[in-house]
N, C-alpha and C positions, 0 to 999 in steps of 0.2 A: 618225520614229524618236525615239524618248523620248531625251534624255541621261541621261548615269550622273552620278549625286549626286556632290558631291561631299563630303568631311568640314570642316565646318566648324572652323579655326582650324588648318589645316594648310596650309602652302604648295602649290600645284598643280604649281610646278615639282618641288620633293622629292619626290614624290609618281610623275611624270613620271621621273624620275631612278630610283625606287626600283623601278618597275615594270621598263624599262629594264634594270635591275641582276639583275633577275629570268629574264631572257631566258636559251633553252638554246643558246648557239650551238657548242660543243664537241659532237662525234660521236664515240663510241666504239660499237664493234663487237666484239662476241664469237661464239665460236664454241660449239656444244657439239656433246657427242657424243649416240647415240640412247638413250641412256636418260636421262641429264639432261632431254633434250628431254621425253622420256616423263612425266619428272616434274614439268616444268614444265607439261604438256598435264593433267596427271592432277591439280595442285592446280587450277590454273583452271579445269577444269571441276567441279571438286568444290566450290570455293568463288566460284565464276561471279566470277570475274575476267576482265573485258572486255580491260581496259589494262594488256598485256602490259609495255609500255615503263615505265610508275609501277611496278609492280610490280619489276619488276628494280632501277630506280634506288632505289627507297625498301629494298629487302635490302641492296644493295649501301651507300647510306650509312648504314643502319643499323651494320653490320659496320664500315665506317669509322669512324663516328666513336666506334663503345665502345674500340675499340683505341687509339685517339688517345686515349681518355680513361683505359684504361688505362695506358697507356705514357707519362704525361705527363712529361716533366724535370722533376727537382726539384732543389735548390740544394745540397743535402747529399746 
């Protein structure tokens, strides 16, 4: 089994750490109703979306973070 490269001039521990840092270990569970459902069946097959789970998470931080980015505090 070949090893994975590593980037020359980066520490392996950081590296180790940052992967680590990457991990999903928080579970959230929704619910929908049948046409939500509908709809979510009826873009993935129309745009051959395999990975139901990326897909939600990547809508779902999308929609977070513009509103975080709308709604930012500002000092005045």
């Amino acid at each position: 089994m070949a090893r994975k490269p590593r980037i020359k001039g980066v520490d392996p521990e950081y590296l180790d750490r940052e992967r680590e840092s990457l991990l999903r270990r928080n579970r959230q569970v929704i619910y929908l109703n049948d046409k939500e459902m509908a709809a979510v069946d009826e873009y993935c097959s129309r745009f051959k979306v395999r990975a139901r789970a990326s897909l939600m998470r990547e809508a779902i931080m999308d929609k977070i973070l513009s509103e975080l980015e709308e709604n930012h505090p500002t000092l005045f």
